[in-house]
C-alpha positions as protocol buffer text, in pm:
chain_id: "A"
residue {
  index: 1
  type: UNK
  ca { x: 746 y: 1461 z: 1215 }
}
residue {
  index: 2
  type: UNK
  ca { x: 938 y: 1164 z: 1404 }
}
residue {
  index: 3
  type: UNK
  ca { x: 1318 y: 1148 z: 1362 }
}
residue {
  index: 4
  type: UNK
  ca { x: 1246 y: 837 z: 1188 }
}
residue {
  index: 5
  type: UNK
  ca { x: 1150 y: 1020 z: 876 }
}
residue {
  index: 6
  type: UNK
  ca { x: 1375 y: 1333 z: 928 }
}
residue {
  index: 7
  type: UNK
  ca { x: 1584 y: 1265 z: 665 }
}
residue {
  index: 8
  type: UNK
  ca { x: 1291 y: 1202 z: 373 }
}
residue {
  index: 9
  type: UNK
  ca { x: 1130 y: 1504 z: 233 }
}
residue {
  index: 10
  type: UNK
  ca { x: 744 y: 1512 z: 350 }
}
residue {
  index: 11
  type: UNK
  ca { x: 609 y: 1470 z: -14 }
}
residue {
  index: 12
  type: UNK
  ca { x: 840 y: 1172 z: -45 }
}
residue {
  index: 13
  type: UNK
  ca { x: 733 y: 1040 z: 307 }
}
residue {
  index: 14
  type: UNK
  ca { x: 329 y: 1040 z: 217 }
}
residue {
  index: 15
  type: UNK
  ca { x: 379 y: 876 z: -131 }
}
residue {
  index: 16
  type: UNK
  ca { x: 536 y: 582 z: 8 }
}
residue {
  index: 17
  type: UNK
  ca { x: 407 y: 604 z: 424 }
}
residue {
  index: 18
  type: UNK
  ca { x: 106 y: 383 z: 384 }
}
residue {
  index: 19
  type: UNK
  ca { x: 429 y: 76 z: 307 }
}
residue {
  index: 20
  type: UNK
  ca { x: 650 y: 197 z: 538 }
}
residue {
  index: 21
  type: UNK
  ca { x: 545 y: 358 z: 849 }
}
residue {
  index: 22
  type: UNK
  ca { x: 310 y: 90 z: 940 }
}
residue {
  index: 23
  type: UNK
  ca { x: 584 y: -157 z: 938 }
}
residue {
  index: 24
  type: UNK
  ca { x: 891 y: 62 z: 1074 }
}
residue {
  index: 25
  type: UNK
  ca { x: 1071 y: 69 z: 1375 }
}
residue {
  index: 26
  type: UNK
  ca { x: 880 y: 308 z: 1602 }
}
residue {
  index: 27
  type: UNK
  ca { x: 602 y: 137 z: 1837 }
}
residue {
  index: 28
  type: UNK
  ca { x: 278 y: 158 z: 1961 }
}
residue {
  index: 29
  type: UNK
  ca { x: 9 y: -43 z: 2166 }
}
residue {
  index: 30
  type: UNK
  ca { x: -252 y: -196 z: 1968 }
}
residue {
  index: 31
  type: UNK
  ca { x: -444 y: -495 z: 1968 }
}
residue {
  index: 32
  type: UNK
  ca { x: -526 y: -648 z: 1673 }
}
residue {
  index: 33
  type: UNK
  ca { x: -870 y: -776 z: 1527 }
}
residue {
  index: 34
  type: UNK
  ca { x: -900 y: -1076 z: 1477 }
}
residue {
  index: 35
  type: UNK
  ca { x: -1189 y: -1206 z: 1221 }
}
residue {
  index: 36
  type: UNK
  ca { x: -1437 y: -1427 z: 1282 }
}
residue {
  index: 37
  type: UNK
  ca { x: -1355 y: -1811 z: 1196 }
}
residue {
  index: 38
  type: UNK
  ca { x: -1640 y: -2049 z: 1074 }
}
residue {
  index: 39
  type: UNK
  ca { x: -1508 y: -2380 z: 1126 }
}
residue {
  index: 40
  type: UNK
  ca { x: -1821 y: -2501 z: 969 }
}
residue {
  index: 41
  type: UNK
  ca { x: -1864 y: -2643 z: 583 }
}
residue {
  index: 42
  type: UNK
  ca { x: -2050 y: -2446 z: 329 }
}
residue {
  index: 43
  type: UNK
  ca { x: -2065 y: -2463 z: -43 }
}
residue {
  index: 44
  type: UNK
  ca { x: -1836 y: -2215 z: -63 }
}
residue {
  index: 45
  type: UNK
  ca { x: -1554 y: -2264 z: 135 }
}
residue {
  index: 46
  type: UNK
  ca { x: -1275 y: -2226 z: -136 }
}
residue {
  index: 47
  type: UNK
  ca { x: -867 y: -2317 z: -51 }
}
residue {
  index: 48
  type: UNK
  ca { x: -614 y: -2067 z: -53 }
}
residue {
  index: 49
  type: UNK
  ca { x: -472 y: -2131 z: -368 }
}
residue {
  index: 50
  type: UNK
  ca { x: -798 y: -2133 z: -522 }
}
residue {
  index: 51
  type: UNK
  ca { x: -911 y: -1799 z: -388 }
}
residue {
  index: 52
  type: UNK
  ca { x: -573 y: -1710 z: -494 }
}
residue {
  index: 53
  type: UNK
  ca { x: -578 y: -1772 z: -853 }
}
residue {
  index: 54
  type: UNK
  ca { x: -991 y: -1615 z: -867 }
}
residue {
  index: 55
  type: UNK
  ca { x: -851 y: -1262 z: -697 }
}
residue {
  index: 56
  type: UNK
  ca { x: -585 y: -1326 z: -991 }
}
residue {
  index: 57
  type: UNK
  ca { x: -847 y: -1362 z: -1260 }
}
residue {
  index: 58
  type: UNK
  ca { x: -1067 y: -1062 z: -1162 }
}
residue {
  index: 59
  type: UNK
  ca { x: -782 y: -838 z: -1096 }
}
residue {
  index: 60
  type: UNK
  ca { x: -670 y: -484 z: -1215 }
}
residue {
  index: 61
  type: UNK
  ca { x: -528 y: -564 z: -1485 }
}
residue {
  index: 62
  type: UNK
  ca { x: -342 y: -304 z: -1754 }
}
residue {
  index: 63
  type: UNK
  ca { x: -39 y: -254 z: -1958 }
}
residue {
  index: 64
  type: UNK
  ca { x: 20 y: 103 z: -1851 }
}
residue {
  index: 65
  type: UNK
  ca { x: -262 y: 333 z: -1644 }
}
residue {
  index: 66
  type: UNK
  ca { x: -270 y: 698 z: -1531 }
}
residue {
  index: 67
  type: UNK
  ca { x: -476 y: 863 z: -1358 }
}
residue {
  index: 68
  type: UNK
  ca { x: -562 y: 1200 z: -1157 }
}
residue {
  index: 69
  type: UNK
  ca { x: -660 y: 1167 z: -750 }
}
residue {
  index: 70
  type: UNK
  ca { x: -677 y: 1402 z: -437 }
}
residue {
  index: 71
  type: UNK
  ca { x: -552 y: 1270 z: -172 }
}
residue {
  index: 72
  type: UNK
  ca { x: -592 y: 1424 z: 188 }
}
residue {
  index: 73
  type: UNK
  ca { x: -350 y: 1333 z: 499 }
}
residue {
  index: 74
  type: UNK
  ca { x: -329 y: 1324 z: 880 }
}
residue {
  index: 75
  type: UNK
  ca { x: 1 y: 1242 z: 970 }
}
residue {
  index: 76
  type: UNK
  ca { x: 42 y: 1283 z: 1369 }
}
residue {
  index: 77
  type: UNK
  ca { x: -138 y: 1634 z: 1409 }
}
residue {
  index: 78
  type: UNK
  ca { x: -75 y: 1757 z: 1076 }
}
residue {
  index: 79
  type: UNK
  ca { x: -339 y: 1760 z: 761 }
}
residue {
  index: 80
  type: UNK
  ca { x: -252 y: 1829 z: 403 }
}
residue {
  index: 81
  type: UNK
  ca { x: -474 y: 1804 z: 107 }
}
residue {
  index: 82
  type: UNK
  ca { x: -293 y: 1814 z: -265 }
}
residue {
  index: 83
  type: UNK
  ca { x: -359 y: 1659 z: -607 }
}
residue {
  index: 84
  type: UNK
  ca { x: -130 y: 1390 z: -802 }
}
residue {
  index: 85
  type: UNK
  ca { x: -94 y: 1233 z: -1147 }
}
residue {
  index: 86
  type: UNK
  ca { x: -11 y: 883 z: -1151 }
}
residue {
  index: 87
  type: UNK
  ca { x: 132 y: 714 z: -1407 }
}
residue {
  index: 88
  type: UNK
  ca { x: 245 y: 328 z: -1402 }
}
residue {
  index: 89
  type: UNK
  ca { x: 388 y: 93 z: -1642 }
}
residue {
  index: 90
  type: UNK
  ca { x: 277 y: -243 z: -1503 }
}
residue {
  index: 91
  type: UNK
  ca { x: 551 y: -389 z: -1322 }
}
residue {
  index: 92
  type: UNK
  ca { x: 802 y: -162 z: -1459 }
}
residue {
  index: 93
  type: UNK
  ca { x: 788 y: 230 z: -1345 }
}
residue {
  index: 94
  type: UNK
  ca { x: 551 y: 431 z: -1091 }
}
residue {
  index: 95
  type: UNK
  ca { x: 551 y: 757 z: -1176 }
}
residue {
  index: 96
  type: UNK
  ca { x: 370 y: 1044 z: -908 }
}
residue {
  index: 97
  type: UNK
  ca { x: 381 y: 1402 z: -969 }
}
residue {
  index: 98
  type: UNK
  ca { x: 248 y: 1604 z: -658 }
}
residue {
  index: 99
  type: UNK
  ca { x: 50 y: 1950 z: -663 }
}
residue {
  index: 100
  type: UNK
  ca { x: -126 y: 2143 z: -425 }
}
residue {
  index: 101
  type: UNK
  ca { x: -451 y: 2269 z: -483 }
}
residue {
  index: 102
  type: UNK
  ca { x: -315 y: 2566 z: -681 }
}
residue {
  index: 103
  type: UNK
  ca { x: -169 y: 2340 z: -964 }
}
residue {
  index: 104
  type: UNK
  ca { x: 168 y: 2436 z: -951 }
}
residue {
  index: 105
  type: UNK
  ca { x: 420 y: 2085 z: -931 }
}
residue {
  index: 106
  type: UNK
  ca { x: 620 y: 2108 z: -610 }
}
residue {
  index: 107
  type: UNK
  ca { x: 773 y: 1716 z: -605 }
}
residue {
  index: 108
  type: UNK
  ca { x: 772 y: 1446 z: -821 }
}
residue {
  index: 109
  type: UNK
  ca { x: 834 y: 1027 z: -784 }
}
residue {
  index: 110
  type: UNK
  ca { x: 967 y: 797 z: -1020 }
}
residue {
  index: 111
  type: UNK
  ca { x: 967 y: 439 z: -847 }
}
residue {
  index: 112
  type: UNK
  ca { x: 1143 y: 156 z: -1093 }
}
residue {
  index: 113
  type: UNK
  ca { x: 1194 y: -196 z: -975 }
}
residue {
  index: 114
  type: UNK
  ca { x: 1568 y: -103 z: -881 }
}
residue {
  index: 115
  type: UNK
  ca { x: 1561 y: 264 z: -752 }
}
residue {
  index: 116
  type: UNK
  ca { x: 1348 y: 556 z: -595 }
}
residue {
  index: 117
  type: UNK
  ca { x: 1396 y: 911 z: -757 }
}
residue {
  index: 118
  type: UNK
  ca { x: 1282 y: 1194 z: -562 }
}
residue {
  index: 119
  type: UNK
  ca { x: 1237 y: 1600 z: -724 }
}
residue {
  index: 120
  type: UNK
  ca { x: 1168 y: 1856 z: -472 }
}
residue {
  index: 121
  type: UNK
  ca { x: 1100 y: 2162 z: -700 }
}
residue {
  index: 122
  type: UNK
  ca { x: 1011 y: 2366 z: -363 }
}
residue {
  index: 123
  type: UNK
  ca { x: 1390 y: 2373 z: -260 }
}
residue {
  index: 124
  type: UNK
  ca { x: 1583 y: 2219 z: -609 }
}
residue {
  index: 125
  type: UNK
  ca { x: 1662 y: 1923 z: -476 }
}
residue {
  index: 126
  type: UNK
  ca { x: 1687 y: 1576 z: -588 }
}
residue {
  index: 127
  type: UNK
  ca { x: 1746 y: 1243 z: -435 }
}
residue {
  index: 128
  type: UNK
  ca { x: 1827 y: 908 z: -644 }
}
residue {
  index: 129
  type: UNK
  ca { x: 1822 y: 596 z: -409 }
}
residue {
  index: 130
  type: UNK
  ca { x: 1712 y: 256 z: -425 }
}
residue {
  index: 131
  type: UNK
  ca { x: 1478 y: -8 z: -141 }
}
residue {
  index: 132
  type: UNK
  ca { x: 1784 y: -114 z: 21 }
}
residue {
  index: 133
  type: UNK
  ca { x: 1826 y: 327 z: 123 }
}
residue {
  index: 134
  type: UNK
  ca { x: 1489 y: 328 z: 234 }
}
residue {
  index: 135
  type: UNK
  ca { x: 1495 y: -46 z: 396 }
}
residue {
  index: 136
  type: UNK
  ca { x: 1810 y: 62 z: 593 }
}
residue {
  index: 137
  type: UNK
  ca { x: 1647 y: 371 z: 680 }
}
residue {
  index: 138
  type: UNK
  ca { x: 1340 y: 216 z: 820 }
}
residue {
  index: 139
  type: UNK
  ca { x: 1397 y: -115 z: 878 }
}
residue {
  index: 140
  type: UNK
  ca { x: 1150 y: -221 z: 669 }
}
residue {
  index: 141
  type: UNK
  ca { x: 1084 y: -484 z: 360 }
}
residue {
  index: 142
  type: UNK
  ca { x: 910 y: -357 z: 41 }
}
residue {
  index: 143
  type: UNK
  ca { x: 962 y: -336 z: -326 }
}
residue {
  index: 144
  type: UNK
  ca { x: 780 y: -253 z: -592 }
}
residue {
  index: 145
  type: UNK
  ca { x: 486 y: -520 z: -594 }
}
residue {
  index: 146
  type: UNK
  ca { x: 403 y: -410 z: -245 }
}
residue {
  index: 147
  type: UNK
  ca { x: 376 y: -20 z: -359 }
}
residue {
  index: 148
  type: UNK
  ca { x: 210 y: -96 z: -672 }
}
residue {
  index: 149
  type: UNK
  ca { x: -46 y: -342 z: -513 }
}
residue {
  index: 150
  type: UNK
  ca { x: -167 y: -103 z: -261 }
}
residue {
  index: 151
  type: UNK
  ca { x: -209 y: 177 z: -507 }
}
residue {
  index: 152
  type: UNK
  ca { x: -439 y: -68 z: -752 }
}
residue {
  index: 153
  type: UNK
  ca { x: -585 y: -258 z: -524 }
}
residue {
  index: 154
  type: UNK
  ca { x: -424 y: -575 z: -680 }
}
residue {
  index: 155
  type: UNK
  ca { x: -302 y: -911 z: -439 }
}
residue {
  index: 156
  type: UNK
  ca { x: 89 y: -876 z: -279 }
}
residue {
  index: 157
  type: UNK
  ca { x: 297 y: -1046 z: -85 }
}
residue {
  index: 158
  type: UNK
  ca { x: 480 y: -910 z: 240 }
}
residue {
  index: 159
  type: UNK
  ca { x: 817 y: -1046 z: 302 }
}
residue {
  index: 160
  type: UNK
  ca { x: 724 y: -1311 z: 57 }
}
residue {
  index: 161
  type: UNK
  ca { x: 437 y: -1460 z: 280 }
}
residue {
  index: 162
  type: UNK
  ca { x: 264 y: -1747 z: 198 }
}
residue {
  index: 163
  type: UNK
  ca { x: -79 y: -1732 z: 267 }
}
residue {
  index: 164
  type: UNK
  ca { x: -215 y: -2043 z: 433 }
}
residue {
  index: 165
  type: UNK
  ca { x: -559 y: -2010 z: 580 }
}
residue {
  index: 166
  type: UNK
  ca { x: -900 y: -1882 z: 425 }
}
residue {
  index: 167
  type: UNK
  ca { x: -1148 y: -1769 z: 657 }
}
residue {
  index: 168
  type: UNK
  ca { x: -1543 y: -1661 z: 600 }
}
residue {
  index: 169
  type: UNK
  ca { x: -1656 y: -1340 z: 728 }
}
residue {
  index: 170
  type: UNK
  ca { x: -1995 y: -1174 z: 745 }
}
residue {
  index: 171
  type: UNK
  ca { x: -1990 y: -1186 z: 297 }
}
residue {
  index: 172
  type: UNK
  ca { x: -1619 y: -1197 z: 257 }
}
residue {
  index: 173
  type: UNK
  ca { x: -1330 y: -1428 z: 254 }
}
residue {
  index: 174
  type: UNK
  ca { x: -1029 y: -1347 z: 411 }
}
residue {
  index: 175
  type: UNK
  ca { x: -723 y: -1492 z: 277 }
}
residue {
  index: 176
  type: UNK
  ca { x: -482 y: -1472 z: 566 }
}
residue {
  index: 177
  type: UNK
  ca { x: -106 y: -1584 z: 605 }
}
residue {
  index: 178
  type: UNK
  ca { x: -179 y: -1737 z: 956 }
}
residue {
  index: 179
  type: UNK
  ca { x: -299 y: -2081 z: 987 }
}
residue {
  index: 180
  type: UNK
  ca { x: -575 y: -2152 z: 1212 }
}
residue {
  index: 181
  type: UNK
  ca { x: -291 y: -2329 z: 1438 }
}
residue {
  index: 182
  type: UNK
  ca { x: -71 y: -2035 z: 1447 }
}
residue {
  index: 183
  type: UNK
  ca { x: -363 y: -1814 z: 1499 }
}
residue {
  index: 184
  type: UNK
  ca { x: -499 y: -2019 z: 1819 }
}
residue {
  index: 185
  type: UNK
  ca { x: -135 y: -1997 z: 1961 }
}
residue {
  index: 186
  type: UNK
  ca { x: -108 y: -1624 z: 1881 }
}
residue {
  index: 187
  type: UNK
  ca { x: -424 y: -1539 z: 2045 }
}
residue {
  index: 188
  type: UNK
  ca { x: -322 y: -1768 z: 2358 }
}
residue {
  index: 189
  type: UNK
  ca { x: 0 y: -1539 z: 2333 }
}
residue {
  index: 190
  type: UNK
  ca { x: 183 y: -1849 z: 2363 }
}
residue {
  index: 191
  type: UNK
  ca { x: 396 y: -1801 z: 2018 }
}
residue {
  index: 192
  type: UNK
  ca { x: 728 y: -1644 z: 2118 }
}
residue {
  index: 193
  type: UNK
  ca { x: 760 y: -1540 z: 1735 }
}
residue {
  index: 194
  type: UNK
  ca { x: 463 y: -1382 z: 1676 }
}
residue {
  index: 195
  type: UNK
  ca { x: 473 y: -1346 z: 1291 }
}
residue {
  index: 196
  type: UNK
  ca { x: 365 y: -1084 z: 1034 }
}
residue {
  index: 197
  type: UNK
  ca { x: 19 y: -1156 z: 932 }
}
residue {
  index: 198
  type: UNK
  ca { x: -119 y: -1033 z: 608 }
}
residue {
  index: 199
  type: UNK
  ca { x: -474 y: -1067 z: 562 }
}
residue {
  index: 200
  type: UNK
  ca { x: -698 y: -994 z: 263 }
}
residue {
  index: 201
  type: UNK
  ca { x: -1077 y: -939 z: 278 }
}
residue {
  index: 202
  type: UNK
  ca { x: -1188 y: -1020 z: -78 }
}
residue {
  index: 203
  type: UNK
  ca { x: -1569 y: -994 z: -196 }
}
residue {
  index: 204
  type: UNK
  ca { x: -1790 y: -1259 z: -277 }
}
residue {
  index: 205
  type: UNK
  ca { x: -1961 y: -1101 z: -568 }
}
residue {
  index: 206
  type: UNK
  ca { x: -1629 y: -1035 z: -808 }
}
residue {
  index: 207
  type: UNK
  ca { x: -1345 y: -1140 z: -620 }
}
residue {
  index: 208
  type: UNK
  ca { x: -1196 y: -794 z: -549 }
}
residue {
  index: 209
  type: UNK
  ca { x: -1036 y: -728 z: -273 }
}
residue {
  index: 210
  type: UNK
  ca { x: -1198 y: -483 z: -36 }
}
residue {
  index: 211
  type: UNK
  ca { x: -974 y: -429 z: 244 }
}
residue {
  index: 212
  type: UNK
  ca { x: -600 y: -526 z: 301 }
}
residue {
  index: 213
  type: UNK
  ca { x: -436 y: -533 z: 675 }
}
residue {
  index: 214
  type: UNK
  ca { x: -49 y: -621 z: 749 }
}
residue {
  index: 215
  type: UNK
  ca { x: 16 y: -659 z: 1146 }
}
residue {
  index: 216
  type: UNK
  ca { x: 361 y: -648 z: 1312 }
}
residue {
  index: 217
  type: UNK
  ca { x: 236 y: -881 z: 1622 }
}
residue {
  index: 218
  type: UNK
  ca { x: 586 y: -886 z: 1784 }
}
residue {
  index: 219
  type: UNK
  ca { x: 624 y: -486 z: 1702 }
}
residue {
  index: 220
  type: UNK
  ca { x: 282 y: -440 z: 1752 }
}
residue {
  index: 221
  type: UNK
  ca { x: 213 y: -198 z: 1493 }
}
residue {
  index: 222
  type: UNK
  ca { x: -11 y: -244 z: 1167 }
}
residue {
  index: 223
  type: UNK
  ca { x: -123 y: -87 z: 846 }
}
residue {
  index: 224
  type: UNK
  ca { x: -477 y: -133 z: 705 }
}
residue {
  index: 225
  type: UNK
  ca { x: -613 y: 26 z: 387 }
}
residue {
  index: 226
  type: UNK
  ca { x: -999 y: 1 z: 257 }
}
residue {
  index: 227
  type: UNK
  ca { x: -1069 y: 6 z: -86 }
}
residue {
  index: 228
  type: UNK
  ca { x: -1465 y: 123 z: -231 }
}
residue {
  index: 229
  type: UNK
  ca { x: -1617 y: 244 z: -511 }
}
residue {
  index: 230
  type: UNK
  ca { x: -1502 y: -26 z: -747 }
}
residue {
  index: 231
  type: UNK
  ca { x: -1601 y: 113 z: -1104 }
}
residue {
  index: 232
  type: UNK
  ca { x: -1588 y: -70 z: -1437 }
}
residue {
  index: 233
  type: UNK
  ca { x: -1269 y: -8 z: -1645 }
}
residue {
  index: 234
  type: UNK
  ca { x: -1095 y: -153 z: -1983 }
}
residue {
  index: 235
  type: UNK
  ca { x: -877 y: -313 z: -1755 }
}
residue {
  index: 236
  type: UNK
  ca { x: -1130 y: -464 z: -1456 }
}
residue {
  index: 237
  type: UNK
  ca { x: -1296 y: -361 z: -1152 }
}
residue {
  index: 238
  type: UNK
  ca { x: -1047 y: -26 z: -1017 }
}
residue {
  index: 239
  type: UNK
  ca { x: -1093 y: 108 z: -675 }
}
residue {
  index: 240
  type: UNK
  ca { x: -1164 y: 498 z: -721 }
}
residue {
  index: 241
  type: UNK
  ca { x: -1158 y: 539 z: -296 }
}
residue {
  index: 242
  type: UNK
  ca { x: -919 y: 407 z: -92 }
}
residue {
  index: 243
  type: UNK
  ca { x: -835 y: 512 z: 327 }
}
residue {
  index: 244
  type: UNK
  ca { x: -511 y: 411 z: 460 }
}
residue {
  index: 245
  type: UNK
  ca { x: -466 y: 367 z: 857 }
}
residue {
  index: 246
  type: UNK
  ca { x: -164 y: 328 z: 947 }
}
residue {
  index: 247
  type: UNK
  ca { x: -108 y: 268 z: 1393 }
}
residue {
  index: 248
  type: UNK
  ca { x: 259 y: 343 z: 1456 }
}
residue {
  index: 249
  type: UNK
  ca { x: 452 y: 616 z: 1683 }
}
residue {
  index: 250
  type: UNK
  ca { x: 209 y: 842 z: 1452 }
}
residue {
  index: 251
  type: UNK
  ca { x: -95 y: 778 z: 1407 }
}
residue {
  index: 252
  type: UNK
  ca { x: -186 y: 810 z: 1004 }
}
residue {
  index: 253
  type: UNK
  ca { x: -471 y: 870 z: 784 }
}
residue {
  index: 254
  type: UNK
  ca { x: -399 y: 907 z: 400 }
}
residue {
  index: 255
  type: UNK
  ca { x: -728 y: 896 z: 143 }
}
residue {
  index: 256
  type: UNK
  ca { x: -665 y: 903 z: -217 }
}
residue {
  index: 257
  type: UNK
  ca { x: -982 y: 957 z: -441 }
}
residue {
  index: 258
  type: UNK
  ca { x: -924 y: 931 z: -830 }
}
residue {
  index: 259
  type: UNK
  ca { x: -1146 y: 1145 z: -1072 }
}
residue {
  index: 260
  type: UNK
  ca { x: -994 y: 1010 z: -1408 }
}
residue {
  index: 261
  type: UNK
  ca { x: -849 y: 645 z: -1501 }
}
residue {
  index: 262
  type: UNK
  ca { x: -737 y: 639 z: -1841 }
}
residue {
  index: 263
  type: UNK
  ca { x: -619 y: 271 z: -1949 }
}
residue {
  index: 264
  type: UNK
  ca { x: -311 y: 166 z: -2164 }
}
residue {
  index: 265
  type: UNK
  ca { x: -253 y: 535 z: -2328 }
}
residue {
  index: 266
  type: UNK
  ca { x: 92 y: 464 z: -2349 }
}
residue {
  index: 267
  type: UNK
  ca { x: 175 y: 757 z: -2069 }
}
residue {
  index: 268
  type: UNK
  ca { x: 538 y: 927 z: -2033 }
}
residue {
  index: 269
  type: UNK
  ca { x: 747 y: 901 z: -1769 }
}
residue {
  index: 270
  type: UNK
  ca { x: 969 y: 1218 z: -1791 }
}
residue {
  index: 271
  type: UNK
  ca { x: 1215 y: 1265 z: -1513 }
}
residue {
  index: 272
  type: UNK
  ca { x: 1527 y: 1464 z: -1637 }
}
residue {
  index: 273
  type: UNK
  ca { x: 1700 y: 1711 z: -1301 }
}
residue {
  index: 274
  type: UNK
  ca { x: 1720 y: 2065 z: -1396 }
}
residue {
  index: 275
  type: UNK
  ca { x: 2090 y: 2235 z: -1392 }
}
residue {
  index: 276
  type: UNK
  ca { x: 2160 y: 2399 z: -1055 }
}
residue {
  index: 277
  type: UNK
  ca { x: 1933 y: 2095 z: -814 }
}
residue {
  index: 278
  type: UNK
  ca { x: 2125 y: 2006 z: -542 }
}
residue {
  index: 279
  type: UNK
  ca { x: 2133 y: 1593 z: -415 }
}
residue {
  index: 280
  type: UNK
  ca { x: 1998 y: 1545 z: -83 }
}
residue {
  index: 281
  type: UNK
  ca { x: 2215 y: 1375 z: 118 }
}
């Protein structure tokens, strides 16, 4: 692991890498794809606000969720495979508690709008931070919105982005943050600020969105996660697959496939540090 992340416990690291390695401050070379841009009319060209508020309508939406996933990871030349329970309070608490294949808890996450609490039951250790730790740390930009759209497949905002432009793709829309003006001056690499650009491929059929990429241009690093196997819930349409790329100093691959979704059960979020754990510092 990079001396970026020496200071965050691994388990801590993959729960929250697919955020923030892709937009940290290590580097690497790669050229982004661009989409496809129909200039043309069709009957279903739609605005960005209006694609907007339709990804809004068919969203994921719940009072409280949890569910139980496997999620396998390449970070750089290392691979890990382990289980997690997820638990989240919609727009309130996160809650992750990490296994290996054995059963037995080694870490657990409790991610609130405010802070970032960290148990590491492998070496009795505990961390209580907030973003602004982990911001610092990285030099990155989330919050909770961003964590908690990527893990439901539900429409966020980086960095507050607007998103200006929608383009038409093979049987998707792309809602994109780039204008078709910024866009031509990128690609002319003409634009001495190249921007972040968010873009969000979203399906035709129910308005679900399929694939979400976030590009450093300037940094030139980028993070793009697929979502699949959309199944039917209480709450909407729930991606049970989802692959994470992320291109940075390491290269990393994180899939998370879910096996139970259980909707608004009105799930605990326990979190109390044992006598005798030490604080990472």
């Amino acid at each position: 692991m990079s001396n970026c992340y020496g200071r965050i416990p691994v388990i801590l690291f993959v729960v929250v890498v697919a955020v923030m390695t892709g937009l940290s401050s290590c580097k690497t070379r790669h050229k982004a794809q661009v989409p496809v841009v129909k200039d043309e009319k069709n009957p279903d060209d739609k605005s960005a606000p209006d694609l907007q508020q339709l990804i809004y309508d068919n969203s994921f939406k719940v009072n409280s969720f949890s569910a139980k996933a496997s999620v396998k990871t390449n970070i750089g030349d290392q691979s890990n495979s382990f289980n997690i329970n997820l638990r989240i309070k919609t727009d309130s608490v996160i809650w992750i508690s990490v296994s290996p294949l054995l059963g037995i808890e080694v870490a657990r996450v409790m991610i609130t709008r405010d802070s970032v609490k960290f148990m590491d039951r492998l070496n009795n250790k505990y961390s209580n931070s907030d973003f602004r730790f982990f911001n610092d740390l990285l030099n990155v930009n989330i919050d909770f919105e961003i964590i908690q759209g990527i893990l439901t497949g539900n429409l966020f905002s980086y960095k507050k982005n607007k998103f200006n432009s929608v383009y038409i793709e093979d049987k998707y829309y792309i809602l994109s943050t780039l204008s078709k003006r910024k866009l031509k001056r990128s690609l002319e690499d003409i634009d001495p600020n190249k921007p972040i650009v968010q873009d969000m491929w979203v399906s035709y059929q129910n308005y679900r969105i399929t694939r979400l990429s976030v590009e450093d241009q300037r940094l030139q690093k980028s993070l793009l996660t697929d979502y699949s196997d959309h199944r039917q819930t209480e709450g909407g349409l729930f991606p049970f697959f989802s692959k994470t790329v992320v291109k940075a100093e390491k290269h990393v691959n994180i899939e998370i496939e879910y096996n139970k979704v259980t909707i608004n059960s009105d799930p605990e979020f326990p979190f109390n540090i044992p006598s005798g754990y030490e604080k990472m510092r």
